[in-house]
C-alpha positions as CSV (number, residue, x, y, z in Angstrom):
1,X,2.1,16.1,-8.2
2,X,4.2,13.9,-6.3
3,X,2.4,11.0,-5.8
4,X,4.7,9.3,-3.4
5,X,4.7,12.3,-1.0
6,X,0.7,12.4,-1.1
7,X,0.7,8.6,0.4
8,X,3.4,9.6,3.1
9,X,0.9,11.6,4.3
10,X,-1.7,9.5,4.3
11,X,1.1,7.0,6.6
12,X,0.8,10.1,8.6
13,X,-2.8,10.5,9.2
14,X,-2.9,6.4,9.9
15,X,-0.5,7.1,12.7
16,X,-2.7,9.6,14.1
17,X,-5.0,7.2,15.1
18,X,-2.8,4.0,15.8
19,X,-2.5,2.4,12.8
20,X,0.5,1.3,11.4
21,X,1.7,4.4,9.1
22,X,1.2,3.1,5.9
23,X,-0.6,5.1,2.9
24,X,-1.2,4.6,-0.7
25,X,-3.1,5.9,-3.3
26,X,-4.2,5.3,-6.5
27,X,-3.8,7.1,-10.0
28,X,-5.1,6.9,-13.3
29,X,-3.8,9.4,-16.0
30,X,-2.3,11.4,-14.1
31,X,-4.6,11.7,-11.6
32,X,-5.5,10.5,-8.1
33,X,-8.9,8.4,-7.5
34,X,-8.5,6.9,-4.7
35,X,-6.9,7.6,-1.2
36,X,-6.2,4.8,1.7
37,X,-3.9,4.7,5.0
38,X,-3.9,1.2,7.2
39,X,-7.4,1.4,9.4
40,X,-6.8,-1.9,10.9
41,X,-6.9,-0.5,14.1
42,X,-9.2,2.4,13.9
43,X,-11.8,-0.2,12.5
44,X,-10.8,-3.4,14.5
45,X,-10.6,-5.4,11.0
46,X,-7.5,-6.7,10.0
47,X,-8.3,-6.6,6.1
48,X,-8.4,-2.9,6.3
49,X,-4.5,-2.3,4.8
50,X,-4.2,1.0,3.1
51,X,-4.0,-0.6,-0.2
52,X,-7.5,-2.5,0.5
53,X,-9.4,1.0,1.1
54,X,-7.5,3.0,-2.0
55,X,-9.0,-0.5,-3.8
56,X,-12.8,-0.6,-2.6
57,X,-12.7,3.6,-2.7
58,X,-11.1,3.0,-6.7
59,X,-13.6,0.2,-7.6
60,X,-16.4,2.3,-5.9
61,X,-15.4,5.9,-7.8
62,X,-15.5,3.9,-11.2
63,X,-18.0,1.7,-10.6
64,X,-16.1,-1.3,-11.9
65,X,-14.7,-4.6,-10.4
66,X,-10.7,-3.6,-12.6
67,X,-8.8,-0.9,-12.3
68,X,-7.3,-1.2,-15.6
69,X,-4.6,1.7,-16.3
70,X,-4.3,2.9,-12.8
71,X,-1.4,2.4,-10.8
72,X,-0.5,2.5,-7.2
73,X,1.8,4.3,-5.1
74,X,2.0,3.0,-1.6
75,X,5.1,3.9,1.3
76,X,5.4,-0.2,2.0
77,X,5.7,-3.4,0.2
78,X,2.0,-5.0,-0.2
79,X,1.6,-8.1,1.9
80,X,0.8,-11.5,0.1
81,X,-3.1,-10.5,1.2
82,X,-2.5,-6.7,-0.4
83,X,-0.4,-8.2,-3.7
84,X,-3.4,-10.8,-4.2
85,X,-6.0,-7.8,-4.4
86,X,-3.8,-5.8,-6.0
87,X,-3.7,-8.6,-9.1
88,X,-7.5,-9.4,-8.8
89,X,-8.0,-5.2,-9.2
90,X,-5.7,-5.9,-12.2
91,X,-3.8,-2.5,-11.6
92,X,-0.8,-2.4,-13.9
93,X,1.8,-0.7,-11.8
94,X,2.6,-0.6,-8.2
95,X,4.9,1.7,-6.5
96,X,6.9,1.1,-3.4
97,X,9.2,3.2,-0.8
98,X,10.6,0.4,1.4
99,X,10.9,-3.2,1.7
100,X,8.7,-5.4,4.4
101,X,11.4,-8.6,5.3
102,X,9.0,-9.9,7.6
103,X,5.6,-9.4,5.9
104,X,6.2,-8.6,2.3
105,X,4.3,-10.4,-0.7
106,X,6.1,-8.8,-3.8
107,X,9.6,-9.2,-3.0
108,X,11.1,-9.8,0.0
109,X,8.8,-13.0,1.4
110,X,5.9,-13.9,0.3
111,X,7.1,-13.3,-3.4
112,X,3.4,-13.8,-4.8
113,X,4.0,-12.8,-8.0
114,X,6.8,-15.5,-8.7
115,X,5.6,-18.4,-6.9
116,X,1.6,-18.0,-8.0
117,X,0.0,-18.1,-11.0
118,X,-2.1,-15.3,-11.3
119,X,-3.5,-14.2,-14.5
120,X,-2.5,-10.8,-13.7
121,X,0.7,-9.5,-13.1
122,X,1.6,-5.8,-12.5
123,X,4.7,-4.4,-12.9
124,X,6.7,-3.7,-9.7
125,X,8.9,-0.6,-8.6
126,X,10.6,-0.2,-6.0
127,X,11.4,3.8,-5.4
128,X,14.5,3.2,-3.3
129,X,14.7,7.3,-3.3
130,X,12.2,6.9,-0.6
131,X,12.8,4.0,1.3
132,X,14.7,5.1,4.0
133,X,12.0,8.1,4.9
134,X,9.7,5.1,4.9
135,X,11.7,2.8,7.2
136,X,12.3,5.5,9.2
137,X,8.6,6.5,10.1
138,X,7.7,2.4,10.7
139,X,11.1,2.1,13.0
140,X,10.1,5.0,14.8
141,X,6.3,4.4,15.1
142,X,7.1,0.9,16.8
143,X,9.6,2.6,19.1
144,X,6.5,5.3,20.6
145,X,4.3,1.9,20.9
146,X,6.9,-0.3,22.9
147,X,7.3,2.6,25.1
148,X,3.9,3.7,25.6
149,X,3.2,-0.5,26.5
């Protein structure tokens, strides 16, 4: 299964109902846990990233505060709120389609793993096979809302 593709579609389903189209899920041996697209909007709460609901539904599914061995596929870079979690869950791998200049904690701004000093670090990769798909859906998605305002 390809486990990139399964959290563009999730991006796609956030769309659907105004949210920024952003997906991720989570996977542990091979296997997906835990499904989450941005519900920021749908939910008027602005914690509600995709990465933060794959989390709580992870944590939840387990019944445990780490989700030690799992790994995360998600279609943008975490912000600095989403890379904080993402170390706190203690998930050992997360991986990225595109970059986030403007609001990305891993590395393009926020760079949370260099300048903190968290006691967990996961490793990072960024899957630059899919980062233009990615781009493309946020340009595009921010294009329909400009026009519709």
């Amino acid at each position: 299964m390809n486990f990139m593709n399964q959290a563009f579609l999730l991006a796609k389903k956030a769309q659907q109902h105004g949210d920024v189209p952003i997906g991720a899920v989570i996977v542990r041996d091979g296997t997906i846990i835990a499904r989450g697209e941005n519900r920021v909007q749908k939910s008027k709460n602005p914690t509600l990233h995709a990465e933060i609901v794959a989390i709580n539904k992870a944590c939840k599914k387990l019944g445990a505060k780490f989700l030690d061995g799992c790994d995360l596929y998600v279609t943008l870079e975490p912000c600095a709120m989403c890379a904080t979690a993402i170390s706190f869950a203690r998930i050992q791998n997360i991986y990225f389609a595109a970059t986030d200049e403007k609001g990305g904690g891993i590395t393009s701004n926020a760079k949370i793993f260099e300048n903190d000093k968290h006691l967990w670090h996961p490793n990072i990769i960024q899957m630059d096979e899919y980062a233009e798909k990615s781009a493309k859906m946020l340009k595009d998605f921010f294009i329909n809302l400009r026009k519709s305002n």
